[in-house]
N, C-alpha and C positions, 0 to 999 in steps of 0.2 A: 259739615263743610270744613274743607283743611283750612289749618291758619295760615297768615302770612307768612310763619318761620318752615312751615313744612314746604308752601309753593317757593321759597326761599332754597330751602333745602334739595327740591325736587330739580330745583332750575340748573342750580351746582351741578347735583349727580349728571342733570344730562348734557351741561357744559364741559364737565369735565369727561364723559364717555365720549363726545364728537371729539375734543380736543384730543383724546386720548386713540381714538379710530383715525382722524387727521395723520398723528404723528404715527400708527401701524404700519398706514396703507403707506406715508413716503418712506418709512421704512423697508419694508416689504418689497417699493415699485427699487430701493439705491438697492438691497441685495440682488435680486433679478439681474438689473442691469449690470452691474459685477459680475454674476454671471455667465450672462451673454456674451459683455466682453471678453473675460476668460476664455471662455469657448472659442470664439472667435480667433484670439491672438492662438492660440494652441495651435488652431487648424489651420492656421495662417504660417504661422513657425514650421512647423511639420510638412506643410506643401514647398515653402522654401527649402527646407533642408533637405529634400529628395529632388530638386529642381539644382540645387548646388550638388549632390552628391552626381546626379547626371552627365551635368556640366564638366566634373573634374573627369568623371571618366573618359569623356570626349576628348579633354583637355591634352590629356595627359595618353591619346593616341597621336603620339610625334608624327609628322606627315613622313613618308619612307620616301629618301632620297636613292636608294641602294638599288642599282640595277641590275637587273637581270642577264643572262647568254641571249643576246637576240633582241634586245630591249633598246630603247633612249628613252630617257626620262627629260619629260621638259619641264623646268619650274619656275613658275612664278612666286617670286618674294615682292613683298607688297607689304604697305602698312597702311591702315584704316584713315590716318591722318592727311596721310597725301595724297590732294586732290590730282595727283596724273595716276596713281594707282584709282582711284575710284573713277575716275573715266573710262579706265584701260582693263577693270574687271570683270565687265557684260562681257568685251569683245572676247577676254582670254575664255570664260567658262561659257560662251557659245562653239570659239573653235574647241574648247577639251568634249565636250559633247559628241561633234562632229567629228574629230581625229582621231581620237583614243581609239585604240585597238586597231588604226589602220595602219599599214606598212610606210614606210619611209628610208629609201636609201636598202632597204632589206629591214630593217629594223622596226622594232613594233613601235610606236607611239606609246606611253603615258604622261598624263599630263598629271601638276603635283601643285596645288598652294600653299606657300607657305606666308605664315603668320608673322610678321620679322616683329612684333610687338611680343608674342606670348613666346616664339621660339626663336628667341636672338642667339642664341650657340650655333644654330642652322645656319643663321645669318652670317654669321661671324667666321666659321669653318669655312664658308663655301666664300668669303672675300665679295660679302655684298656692302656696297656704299651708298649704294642710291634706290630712289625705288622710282619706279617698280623698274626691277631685275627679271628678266626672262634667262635661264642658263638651261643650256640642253646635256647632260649627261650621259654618256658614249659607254657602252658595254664593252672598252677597252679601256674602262678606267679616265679616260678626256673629261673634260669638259667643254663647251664653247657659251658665248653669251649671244643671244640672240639681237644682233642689232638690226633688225627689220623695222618695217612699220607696226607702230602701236596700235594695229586695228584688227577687227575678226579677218578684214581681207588680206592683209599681210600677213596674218600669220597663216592662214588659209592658202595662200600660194609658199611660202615659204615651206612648208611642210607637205604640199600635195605632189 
C-alpha cells in the first residue's frame, strides 16, 4: 500500500499536470484567436484596398463637359448636401434616361452630373454658385443656364 507521502506526492503530480493542461489549452485557445484575427484584419485590409483603389479610378473619371459638332451637353452641378439638389436628382437622371441621345433644336441631347464636392474646378470654371445648376452647353461654344422648372416635367417639355 502507498504511504501518505507518495498519495501526497501523486496528488502534486496530477495538480500540477491539470494546472499545467489549464494553462496549454488558454494558451493554445489566445494564439488561435490571434490568428483568426490576423487573418481576418488581412482580408478585411486587402478587400478595402481594392474597394478604394476602384473608387479612385471612378473618381478620377472627370465628368466630360466638352462638346461635340452636333451636340448640347446639359449639366447638372449639384452637391450631396443640399436638400434642393437631392430633391431635384430623381427628376434630372429620370429625364437623362429618357432624353439622351434624342434631338433637340437639331442637336443631340447629353445629359452630364457633376459632383461640385469632389469636382469643384468644374464648378468653379463653368461660374456655378448655387445648386443645383442646370447649364446647357451649345456646340458653338455658348452656354445657357436652364431656368425652367425643377422637375422630370419641366425639364421634359423644356427639351422635347
Amino acid at each position: 500500500m502507498p504511504s501518505n507521502n507518495n498519495r501526497k506526492s501523486m496528488s502534486n503530480k496530477i495538480s500540477n499536470s491539470i494546472g499545467s493542461s489549464n494553462t496549454n489549452w488558454a494558451m493554445l485557445s489566445f494564439v488561435s484567436l490571434a490568428i483568426i484575427l490576423f487573418v481576418a484584419y488581412y482580408f478585411a485590409y486587402k478587400s478595402n484596398r481594392e474597394t478604394e483603389t476602384k473608387s479612385e479610378a471612378f473618381e478620377n473619371d472627370k465628368p466630360n463637359l466638352k462638346v461635340l459638332s452636333g451636340e448640347k451637353v446639359v449639366a447638372l452641378f449639384y452637391a450631396d448636401w443640399c436638400p434642393h439638389c437631392v430633391d431635384f436628382k430623381p427628376h434630372y437622371k429620370k429625364a437623362m434616361s429618357e432624353l439622351s441621345g434624342k434631338k433637340n433644336k437639331g442637336k443631340t441631347l447629353r445629359f452630364v452630373m457633376v459632383d461640385c464636392d469632389k469636382y469643384k474646378s468644374l464648378a468653379s470654371e463653368n461660374d456655378v454658385s448655387g445648386f443645383p445648376t442646370v447649364k446647357i452647353f451649345n456646340d458653338d461654344k455658348t452656354s445657357d443656364e436652364y431656368s425652367g422648372d425643377r422637375s422630370y416635367e419641366g425639364l421634359t417639355s423644356y427639351f422635347s
